[in-house]
C-alpha positions in Angstrom: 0.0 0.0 0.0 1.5 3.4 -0.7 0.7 6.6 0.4 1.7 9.6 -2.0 1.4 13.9 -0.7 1.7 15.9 -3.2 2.1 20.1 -3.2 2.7 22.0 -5.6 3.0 25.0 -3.4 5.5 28.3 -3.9 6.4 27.1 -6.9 7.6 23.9 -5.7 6.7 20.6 -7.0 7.4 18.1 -4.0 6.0 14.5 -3.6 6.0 12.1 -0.4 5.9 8.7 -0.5 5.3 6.1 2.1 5.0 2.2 1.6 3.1 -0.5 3.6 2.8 -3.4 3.5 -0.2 -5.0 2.0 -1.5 -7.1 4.8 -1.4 -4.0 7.2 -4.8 -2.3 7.7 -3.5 0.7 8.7 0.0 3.1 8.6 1.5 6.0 10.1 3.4 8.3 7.9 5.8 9.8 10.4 5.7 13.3 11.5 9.1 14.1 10.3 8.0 12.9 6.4 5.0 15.4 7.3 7.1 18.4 8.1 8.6 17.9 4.8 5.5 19.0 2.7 5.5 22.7 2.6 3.1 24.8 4.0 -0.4 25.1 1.5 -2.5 23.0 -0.2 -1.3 19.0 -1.3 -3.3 16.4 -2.7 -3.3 12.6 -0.6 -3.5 9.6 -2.7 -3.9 5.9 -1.5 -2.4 3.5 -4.0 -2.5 -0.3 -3.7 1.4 -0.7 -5.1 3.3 -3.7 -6.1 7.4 -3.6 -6.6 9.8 -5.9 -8.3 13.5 -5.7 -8.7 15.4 -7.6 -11.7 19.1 -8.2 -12.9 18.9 -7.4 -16.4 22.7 -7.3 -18.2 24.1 -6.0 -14.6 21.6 -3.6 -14.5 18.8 -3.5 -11.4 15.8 -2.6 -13.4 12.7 -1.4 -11.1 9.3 -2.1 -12.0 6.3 -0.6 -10.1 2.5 -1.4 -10.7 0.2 0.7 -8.7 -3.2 1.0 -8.6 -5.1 4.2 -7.0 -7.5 2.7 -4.6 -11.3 3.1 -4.0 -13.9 3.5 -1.9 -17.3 4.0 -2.4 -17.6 7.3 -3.6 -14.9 7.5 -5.7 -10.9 7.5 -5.6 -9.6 7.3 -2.5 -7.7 10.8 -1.9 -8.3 14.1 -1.4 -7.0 17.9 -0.3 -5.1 18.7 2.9 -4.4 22.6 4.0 -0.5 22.3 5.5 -0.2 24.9 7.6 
């Protein structure tokens, strides 16, 4: 499970990411990842994620599959004000 913040704010493109694991029901992105985001408005998306890692020629290739959950009324995500 991933968990992405995204702001855009003073002209500053920044993006969080935190990772779960999948049997988890719940996860805590820590406070000091929080700070990071810069104060104004970010978007919070919930993805369901899956990561795999191959040798190809000497080379560790990184594939990522992710899928932005749901809920009943739509995506799951939404606006936060950082002040």
């Amino acid at each position: 499970m991933g968990v992405y913040l995204n702001s855009k704010a003073n002209g500053q493109s920044t993006r969080i990411a935190c990772t779960f694991p999948a049997g988890n029901t719940k996860g805590t992105v820590p406070a000091s990842v929080v700070g990071k985001i810069p104060q104004g408005e970010a978007s919070v998306v919930i993805s369901a994620v899956e990561e795999n890692t191959l040798d190809v020629a000497g080379w560790a290739v990184t594939l990522t599959l992710e899928s932005d959950g749901m809920n009943k009324n739509g995506y799951a995500a939404g606006y936060a004000m950082f002040q």
